[in-house]
FIKOL-830342 format. One record per residue: residue in three letters; x, y, z of N, C-alpha, C in turn. Coordinates in steps of 0.2 Angstrom, whole numbers, plus 5000, padded with zeros to 4 digits. Layout:
ALAXYZXYZXYZ/...
//
This chain:
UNK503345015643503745045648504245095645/UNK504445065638505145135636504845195635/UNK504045195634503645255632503645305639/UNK503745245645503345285650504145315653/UNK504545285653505345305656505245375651/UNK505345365645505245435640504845505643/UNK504345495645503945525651504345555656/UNK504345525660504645555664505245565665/UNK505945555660506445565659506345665656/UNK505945645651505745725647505245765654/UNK504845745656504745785659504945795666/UNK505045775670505845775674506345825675/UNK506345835668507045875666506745925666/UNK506245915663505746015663505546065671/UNK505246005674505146015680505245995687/UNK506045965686506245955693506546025697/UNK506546055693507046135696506146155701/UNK505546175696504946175701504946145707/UNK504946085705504846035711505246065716/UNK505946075716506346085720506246155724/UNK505946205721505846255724505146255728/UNK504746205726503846215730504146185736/UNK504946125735505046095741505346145748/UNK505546175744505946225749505546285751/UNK505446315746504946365748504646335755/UNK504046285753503646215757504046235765/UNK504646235766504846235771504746305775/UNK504946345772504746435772504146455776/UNK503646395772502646405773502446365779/UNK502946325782502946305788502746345794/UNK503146405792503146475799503046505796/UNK502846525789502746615788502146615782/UNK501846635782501246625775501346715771/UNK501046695768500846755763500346825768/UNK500946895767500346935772499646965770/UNK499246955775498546955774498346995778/UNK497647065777497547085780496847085783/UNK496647015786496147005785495547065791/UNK494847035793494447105795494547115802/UNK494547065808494947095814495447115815/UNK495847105810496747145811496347215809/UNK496247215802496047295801495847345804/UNK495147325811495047345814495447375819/UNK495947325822496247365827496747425827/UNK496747445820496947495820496447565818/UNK495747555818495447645819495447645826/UNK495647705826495747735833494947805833/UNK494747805829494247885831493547855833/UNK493147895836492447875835492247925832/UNK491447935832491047945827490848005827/UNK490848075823490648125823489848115827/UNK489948175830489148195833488748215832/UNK488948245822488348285818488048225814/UNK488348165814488048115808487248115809/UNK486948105803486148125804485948055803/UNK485248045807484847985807484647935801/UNK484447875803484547835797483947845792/UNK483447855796483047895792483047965784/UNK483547995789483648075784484248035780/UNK484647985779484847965775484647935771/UNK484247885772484147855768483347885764/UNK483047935765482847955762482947995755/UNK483548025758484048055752484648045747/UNK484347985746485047905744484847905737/UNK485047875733484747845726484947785727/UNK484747755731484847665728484247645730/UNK483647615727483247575731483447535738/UNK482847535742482947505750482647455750/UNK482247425744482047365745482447285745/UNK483047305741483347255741484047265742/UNK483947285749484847295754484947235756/UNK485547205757485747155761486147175768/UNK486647235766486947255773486947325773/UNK487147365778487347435781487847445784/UNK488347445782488947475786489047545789/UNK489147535795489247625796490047625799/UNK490547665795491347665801491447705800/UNK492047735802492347795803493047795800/UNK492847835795493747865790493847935790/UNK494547925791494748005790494248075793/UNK494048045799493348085803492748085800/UNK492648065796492148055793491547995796/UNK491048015798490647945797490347905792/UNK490447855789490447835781489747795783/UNK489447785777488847735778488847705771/UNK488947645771489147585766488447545764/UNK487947555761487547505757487847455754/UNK487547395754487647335750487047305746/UNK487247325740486547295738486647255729/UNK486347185729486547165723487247145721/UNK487647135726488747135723488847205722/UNK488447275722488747325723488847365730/UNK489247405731489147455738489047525734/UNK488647555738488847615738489047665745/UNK489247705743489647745747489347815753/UNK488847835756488747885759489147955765/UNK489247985764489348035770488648035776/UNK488748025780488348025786488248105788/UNK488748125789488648195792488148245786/UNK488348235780487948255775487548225769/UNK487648185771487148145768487248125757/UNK487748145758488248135751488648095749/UNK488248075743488848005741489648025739/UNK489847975742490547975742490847935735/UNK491147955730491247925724491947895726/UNK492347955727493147915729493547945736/UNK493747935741494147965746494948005743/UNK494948075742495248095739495948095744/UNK496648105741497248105748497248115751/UNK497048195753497048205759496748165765/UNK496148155761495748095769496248035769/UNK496348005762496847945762497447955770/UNK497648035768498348045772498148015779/UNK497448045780497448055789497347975790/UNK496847945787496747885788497447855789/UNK497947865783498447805783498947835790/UNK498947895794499547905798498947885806/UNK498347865803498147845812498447745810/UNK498647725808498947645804499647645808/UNK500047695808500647695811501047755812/UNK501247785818501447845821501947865817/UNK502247825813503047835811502747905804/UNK503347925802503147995797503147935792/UNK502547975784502747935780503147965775/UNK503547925773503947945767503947905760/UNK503447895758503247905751502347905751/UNK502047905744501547895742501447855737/UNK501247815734500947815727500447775727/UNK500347795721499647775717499647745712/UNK499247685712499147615712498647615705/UNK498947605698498047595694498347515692/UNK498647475694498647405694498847365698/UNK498847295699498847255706499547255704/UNK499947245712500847225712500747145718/UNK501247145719501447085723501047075727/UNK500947125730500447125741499847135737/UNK499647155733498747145732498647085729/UNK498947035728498646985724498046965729/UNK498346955734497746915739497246965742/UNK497047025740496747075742496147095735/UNK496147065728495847075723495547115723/UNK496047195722495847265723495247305716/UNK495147245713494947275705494547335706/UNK493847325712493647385709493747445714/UNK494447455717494547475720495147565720/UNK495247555712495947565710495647665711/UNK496147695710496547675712496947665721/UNK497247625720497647625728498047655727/UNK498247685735498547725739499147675743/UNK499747675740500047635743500647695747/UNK500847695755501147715760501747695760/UNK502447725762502747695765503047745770/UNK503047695779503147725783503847745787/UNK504147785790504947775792505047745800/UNK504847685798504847655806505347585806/UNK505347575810506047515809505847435806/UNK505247435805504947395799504847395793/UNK504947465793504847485787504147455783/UNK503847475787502847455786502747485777/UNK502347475775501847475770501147465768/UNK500847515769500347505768499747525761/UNK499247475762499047485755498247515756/UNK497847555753497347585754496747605749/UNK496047575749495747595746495547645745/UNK495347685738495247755737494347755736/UNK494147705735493447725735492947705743/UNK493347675747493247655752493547675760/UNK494347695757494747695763494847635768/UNK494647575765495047515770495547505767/UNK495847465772496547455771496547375769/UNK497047365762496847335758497447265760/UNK497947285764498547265764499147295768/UNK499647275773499947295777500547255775/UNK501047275776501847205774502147265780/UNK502847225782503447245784503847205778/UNK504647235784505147215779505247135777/UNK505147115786505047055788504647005784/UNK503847035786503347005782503546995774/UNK503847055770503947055766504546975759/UNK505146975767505546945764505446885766/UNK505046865771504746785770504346765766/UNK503846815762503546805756503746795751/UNK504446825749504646815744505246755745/UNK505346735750505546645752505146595750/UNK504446615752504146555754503446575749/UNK502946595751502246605748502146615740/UNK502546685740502546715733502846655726/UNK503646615730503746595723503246505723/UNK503046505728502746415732502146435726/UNK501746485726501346485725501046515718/UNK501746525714501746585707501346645708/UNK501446665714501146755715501646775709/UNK501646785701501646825698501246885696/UNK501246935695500446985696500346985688/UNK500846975682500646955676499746925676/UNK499946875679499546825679498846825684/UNK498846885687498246915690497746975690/UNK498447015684498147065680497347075680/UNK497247025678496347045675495846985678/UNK496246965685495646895688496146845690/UNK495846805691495846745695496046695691/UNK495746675686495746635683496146615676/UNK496846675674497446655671497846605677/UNK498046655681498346595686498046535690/UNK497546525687497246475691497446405685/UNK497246425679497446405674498046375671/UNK498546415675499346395675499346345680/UNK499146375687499446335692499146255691/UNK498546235689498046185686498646135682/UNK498946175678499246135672499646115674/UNK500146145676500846135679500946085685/UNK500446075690500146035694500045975692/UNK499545975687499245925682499845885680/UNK500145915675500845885673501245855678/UNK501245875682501845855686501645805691/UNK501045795691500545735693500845675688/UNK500645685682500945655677501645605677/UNK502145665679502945645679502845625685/UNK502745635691502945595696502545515698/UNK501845485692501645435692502245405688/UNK502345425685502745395678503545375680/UNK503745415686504245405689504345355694/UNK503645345699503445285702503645215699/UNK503145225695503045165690503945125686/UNK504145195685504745155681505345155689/UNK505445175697505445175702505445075704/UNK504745065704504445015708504944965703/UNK504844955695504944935690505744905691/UNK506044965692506744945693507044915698/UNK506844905706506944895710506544815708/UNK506044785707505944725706506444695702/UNK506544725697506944695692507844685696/UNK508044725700508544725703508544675710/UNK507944675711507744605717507844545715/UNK507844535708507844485704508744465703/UNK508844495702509744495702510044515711/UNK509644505715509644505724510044585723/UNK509744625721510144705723509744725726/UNK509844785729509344845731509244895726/UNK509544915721509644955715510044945711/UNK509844945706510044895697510444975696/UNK510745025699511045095697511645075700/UNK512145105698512745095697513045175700/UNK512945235696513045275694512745345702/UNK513245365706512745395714512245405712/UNK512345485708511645535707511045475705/UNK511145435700510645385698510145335704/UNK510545305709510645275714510245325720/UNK510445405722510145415723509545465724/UNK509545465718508745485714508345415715/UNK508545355713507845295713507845295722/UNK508245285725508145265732507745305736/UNK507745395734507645435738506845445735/UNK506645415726505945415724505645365729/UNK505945315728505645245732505245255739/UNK505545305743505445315748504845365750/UNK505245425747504845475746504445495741/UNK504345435735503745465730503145485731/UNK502945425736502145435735502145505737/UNK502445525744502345595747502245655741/UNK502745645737502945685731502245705726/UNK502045655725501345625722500645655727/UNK500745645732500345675735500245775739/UNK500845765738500945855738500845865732/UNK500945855726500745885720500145895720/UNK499945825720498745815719498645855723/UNK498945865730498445905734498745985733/UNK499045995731499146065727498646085722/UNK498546025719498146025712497346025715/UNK497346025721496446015723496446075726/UNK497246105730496946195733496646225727/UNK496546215721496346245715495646215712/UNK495546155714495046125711494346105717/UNK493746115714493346065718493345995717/UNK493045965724492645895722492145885717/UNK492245865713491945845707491145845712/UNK490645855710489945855712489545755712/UNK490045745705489645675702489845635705/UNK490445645711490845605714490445605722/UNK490345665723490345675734489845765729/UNK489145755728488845795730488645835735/UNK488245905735488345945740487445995738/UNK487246005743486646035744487146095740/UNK486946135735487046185732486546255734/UNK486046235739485446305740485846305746/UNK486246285749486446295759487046355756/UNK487046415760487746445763487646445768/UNK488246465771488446495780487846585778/UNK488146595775487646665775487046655775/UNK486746645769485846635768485846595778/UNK486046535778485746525785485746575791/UNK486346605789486446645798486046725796/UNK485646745789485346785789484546745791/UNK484346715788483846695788483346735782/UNK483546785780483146825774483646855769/UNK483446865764483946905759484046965759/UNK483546995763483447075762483347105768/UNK483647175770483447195778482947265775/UNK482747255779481947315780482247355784/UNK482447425780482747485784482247505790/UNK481647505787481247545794481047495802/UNK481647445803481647415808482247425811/UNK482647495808483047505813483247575814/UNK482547615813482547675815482247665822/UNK481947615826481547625833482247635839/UNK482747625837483647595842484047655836/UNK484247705838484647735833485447705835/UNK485947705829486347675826486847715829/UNK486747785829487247845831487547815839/UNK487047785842487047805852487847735851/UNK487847715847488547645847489147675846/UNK488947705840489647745837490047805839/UNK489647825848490047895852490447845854/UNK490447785855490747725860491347725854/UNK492047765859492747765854493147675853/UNK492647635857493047575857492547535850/UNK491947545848491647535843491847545836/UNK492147515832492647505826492147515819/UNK491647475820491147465815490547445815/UNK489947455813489447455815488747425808/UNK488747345809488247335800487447315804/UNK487147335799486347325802486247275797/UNK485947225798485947155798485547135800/UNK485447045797484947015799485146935803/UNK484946925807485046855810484546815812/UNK484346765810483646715812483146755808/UNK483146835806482446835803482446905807/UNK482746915812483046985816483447015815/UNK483147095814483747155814483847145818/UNK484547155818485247155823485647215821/UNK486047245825486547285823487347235827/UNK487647235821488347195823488847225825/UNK489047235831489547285836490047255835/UNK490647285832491347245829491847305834/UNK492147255839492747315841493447275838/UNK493947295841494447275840494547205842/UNK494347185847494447125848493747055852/UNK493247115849492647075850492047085846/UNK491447055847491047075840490447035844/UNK489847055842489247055845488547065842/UNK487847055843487547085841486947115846/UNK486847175844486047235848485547185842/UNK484947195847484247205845484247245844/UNK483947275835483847345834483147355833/UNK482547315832481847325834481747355842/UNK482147365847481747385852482347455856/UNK482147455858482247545864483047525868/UNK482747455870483247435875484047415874/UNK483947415867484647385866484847325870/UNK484447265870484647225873485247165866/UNK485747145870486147095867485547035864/UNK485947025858485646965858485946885858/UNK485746865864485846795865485846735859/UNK486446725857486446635854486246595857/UNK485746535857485746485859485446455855/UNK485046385857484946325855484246355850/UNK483746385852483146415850483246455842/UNK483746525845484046555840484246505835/UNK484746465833484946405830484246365827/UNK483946345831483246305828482946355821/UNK482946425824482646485820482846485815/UNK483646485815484046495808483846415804/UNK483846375807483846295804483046315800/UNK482446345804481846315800481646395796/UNK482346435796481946465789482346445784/UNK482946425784483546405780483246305778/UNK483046255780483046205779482346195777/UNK482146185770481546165769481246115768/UNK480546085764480446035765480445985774/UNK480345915772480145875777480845875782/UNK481445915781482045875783482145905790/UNK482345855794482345865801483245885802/UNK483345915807484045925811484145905818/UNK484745925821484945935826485345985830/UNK485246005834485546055836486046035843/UNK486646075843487146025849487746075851/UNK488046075857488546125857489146085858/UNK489646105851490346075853490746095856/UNK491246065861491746115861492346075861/UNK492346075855493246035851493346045843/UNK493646035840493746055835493545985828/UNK493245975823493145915822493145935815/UNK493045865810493045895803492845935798/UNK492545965801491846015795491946085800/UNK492146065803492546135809493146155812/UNK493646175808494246165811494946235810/UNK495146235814495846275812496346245809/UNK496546315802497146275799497446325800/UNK497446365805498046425804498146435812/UNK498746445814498846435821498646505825/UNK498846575819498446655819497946645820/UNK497546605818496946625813496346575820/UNK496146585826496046515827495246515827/UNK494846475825494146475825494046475832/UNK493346505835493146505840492746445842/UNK492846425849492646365851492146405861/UNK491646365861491246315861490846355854/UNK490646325848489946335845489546295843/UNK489046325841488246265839488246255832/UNK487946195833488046125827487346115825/UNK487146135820486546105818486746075812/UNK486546005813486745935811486145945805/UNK485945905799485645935795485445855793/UNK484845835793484845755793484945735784/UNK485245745779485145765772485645705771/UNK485545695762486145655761486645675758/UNK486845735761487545775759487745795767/UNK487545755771487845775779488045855780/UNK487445865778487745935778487545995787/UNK488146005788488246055795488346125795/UNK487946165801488146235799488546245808/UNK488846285808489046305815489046365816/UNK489146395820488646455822488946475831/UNK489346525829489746555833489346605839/UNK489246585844488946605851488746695853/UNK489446725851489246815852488946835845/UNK489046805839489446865833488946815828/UNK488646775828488146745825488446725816/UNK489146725818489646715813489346615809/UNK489446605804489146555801489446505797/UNK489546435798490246395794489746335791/UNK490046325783489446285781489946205780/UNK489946145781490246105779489846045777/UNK490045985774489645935772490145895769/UNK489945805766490345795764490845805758/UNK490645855756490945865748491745925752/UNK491445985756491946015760492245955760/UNK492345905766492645845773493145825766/UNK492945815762493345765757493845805755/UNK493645885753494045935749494945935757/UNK494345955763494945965768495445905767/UNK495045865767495545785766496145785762/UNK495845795755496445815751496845845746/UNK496545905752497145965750497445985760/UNK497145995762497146035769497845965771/UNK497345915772497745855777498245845771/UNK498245825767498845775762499245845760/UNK498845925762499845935758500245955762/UNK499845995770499946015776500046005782/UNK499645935780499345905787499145955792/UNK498645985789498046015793497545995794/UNK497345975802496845925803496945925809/UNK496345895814496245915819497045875825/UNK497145805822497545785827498345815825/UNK498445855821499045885819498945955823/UNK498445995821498346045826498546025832/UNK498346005836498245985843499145955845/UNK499545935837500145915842500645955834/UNK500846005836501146055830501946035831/UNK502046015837502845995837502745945831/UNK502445865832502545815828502245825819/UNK502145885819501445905812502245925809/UNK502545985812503046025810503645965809/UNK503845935811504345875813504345835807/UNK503545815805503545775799503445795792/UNK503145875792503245915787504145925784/UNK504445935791505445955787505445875785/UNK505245805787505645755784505445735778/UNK504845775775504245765769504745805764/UNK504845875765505145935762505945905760/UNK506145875767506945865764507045815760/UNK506645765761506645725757506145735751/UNK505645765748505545805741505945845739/UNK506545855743507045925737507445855736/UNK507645825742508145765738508045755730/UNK507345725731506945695725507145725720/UNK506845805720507145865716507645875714/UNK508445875717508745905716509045855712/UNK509245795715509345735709509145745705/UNK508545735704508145745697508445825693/UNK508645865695508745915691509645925689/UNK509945885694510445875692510445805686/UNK510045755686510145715681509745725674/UNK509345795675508945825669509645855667/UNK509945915671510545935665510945895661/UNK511245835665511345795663511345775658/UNK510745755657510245735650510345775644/UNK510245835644510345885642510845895638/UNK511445895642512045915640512145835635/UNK512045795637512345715633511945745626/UNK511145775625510745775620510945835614/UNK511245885620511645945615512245935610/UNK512545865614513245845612513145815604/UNK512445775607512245725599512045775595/UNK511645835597511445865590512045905587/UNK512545915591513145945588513545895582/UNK513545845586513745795580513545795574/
//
C-alpha cells in the first residue's frame, strides 16, 4: 500500500493541473466543438454553375494520362469558373480542366481569389500562404495539399478561411467566435498542438495514449488508496481519517466522483484506441464503401450514353461524382442541401430508387459465401446507427441489412444518396466506451439533452473538484520537498 500512496501521491502532483483543465475545457465541449468544415457545409457556399464549353467525357478522358481501368470516382465541380474534373484513382486524384481538357497541377491566386470572395461578400484583407499545418488545419490534414491559402475577411466575424491550392476546396472556415471557443474548449481538451502534427497523425496520438494511460494509472492508485482510507476511518466510526480541509476534501470529492474520473480518462484513452480484435472481433473484408459500391472500379464508357454536362447548367447542382451503387453507374447529384443519384446507363435520367431490392443487390455482391441477411427499414436511432452530434444529425428512416455473421455485423443505407454505415460488435463496444462513458452519447441521452447536458456539468464540476484539490495538494508536496532538499 506505501508503494501505491507513492503512486499516486508523485503522479498526482504531475498531472492534477491536466486533469483539471480536460475538466473544464470538458464543460466548453458541451456547446462548442472544434471548427470543422465538413462536405454539406462546404457546399453551400459555391454559388456558380458550369461553363457551357466543358467538353464531353469522352474527349476527356481520352486525352488524360491516367489509366481508366482502375478509377474509383469522377468528380466534376466548379471553381473559380472553371469546370474541374477530379479522377480518383488508387489514394491519388488527379486534377483536369473540363473546358480544355488540361491537367490542373496547382490553382494559382488569382482563381484562389475568386473562389475565396464567392465564401463571403465582405472585402478580403489579408492573404497568406501556408507551407505548414497551424491550429485550424489540424482536423483537415492538409498534407498534400500545401500550399494553403489562408483569407482573412473584413466582416464582423472576422471569418477565415483556409483553401486548397492543388484543388480549391475549402479546407477550413473559423470566425472569431468559433475561434475563441476552440481555444476554451477543443484545442487545449484535446492537445491541438500543431508541433505534434507536423508530420501525421501518429506523434500526437502517441502523447495523447501516454498521458491518458498514465493518468489511468494515478487515478486507480488514488481509488485504491481513497476506498482504503475511508474503511480504515469507518473503523474508528469516521467518515474520513483527514483532519486537514483541502486533505478531507480531496478524499471525499474522490470517493464520490472517482470512478467518473476513472472513466473519462479510459474513455479518453479509447477515442485513440481500438477494441482489441482478440477481445470483440470484426469481419475485417466489410466497409460501408466496398458495400454501397458494390465493385471497385467504374467503367468510364457507361457514362457517356447520359452526358454529365446537361446536370451541371443546373446553378443549384454543387457537385457532381460518377460512381457506382449495387453494381450501377450512378451519377451523385450533391446540392446544397440535398444529394441523390441519376441512372447514367440510360437516356432518361431516371432517379434512382432506394429500396429493399436495391439493398438485397448491395448485400449479395458485398456478402459472400453461404451467409444469409436481412434487410428492414428503421426509423429510430439505435446502436450501430446513431447521432452524436446535435449539427451533425444522421438521416432517418434507413435500410438495415442485418448480416447473419458472428461479428453482428450491420450496414445502413441512406434512402436518396445510397450513403453507407458499417457497424458490428467491435464498433457497439468502441461506442460504449468512448462515445457513452465520456460524453454520454447514446441513443437515450440524445433523445433527452436537457438531462445528458445536466449530468455532464455535475460529472465536470465535480472532476475539477477532484483536480483542483489534487493540484493544490501536489504544490503543497512540492514546496514541503523543496524545503528538505534545502536543508
Amino acid at each position: 500500500m506505501k508503494y501505491i500512496i507513492t503512486i499516486h501521491r508523485i503522479l498526482g502532483t504531475v498531472f492534477s493541473i491536466l486533469f483539471l483543465m480536460w475538466f473544464l475545457t470538458g464543460i466548453v465541449m458541451i456547446y462548442h466543438h472544434y471548427p470543422s468544415l465538413y462536405g454539406s457545409k462546404a457546399l453551400e457556399y459555391s454559388r456558380e454553375s458550369a461553363s457551357a464549353s466543358a467538353l464531353s467525357l469522352d474527349s476527356l478522358l481520352s486525352g488524360i494520362d491516367v489509366p481508366t481501368d482502375s478509377i474509383t470516382d469522377i468528380e466534376v465541380s466548379v471553381m473559380s469558373g472553371t469546370t474541374l474534373l477530379n479522377i480518383k484513382r488508387g489514394g491519388e486524384e488527379f486534377l483536369y480542366d473540363c473546358n480544355t481538357g488540361k491537367k490542373v497541377d496547382r490553382l494559382y491566386k488569382p482563381a484562389l481569389d475568386f473562389i475565396a470572395q464567392s465564401w463571403c461578400n465582405a472585402p478580403i484583407t489579408s492573404t497568406d500562404s501556408l507551407d505548414e499545418i497551424d491550429v485550424w488545419l489540424i482536423g483537415a490534414y492538409p498534407f498534400n495539399e500545401y500550399p494553403v491559402y489562408k483569407y482573412t475577411f473584413d466582416d464582423d466575424e472576422k471569418t477565415e478561411l483556409y483553401l486548397s491550392s492543388r484543388t480549391g476546396r475549402g479546407l477550413q472556415l473559423t470566425t472569431s467566435e468559433s475561434r475563441l471557443w476552440a481555444w476554451l474548449g477543443a484545442i487545449p481538451h484535446w492537445i491541438y498542438i500543431k508541433q505534434l502534427r507536423a508530420t501525421g497523425r501518429q506523434p500526437w496520438t502517441d502523447v495523447v495514449l501516454w498521458i491518458s494511460g498514465i493518468g489511468i494509472l494515478m487515478t486507480l492508485s488514488g481509488i485504491i488508496v481513497g476506498i482504503r482510507s475511508m474503511v480504515l476511518a469507518r473503523r474508528r466510526k469516521k467518515l474520513c481519517p483527514y483532519k486537514k480541509p483541502m486533505f478531507r476534501w480531496h478524499h471525499i470529492s474522490g470517493l464520490i466522483f472517482g470512478f467518473f474520473v476513472l472513466t473519462f480518462i479510459f474513455s479518453g484513452f479509447m477515442s485513440l484506441q481500438k477494441v482489441p480484435t482478440s477481445l470483440v472481433p470484426y469481419n475485417e473484408d466489410f466497409s460501408a464503401e466496398a458495400f454501397a459500391r458494390g465493385q471497385e472500379f467504374i467503367n468510364p464508357s457507361d457514362y457517356t450514353i447520359s452526358d454529365y454536362r446537361k446536370f451541371m447548367n443546373n446553378s443549384d447542382v454543387k457537385r457532381i461524382t460518377l460512381t457506382v451503387c449495387a453494381g450501377m453507374p450512378v451519377y451523385k447529384i450533391e446540392k446544397a442541401d440535398d444529394c441523390f443519384l441519376i441512372r447514367a446507363n440510360n437516356t432518361t435520367n431516371d432517379t434512382l430508387t432506394i429500396d429493399k431490392n436495391v439493398c438485397k443487390e448491395m448485400a449479395r455482391r458485398s456478402v459472400s459465401g453461404g451467409t444469409t441477411y436481412t434487410v428492414s427499414v428503421i426509423n429510430d436511432y439505435e446502436p450501430g446507427y446513431s447521432s452524436v452530434r446535435e449539427s451533425r444529425k444522421r438521416e432517418l428512416p434507413v435500410y438495415k441489412v442485418a448480416v447473419n455473421d458472428e461479428f453482428d455485423s450491420r450496414f445502413y443505407i441512406t434512402p436518396r444518396s445510397a450513403a453507407a454505415y458499417y457497424s458490428n460488435s467491435n464498433s457497439d463496444m468502441r461506442g460504449i466506451l468512448y462515445n457513452t462513458l465520456h460524453s454520454l452519447n447514446c441513443k437515450f441521452f440524445y433523445e433527452h439533452q436537457g438531462l445528458r447536458k445536466t449530468i455532464l456539468w455535475i460529472m465536470m464540476i465535480g472532476g475539477a473538484i477532484v483536480s483542483l484539490t489534487g493540484v493544490v495538494l501536489g504544490w503543497r508536496y512540492l514546496k514541503r520537498k523543496s524545503k528538505q532538499i534545502k536543508k
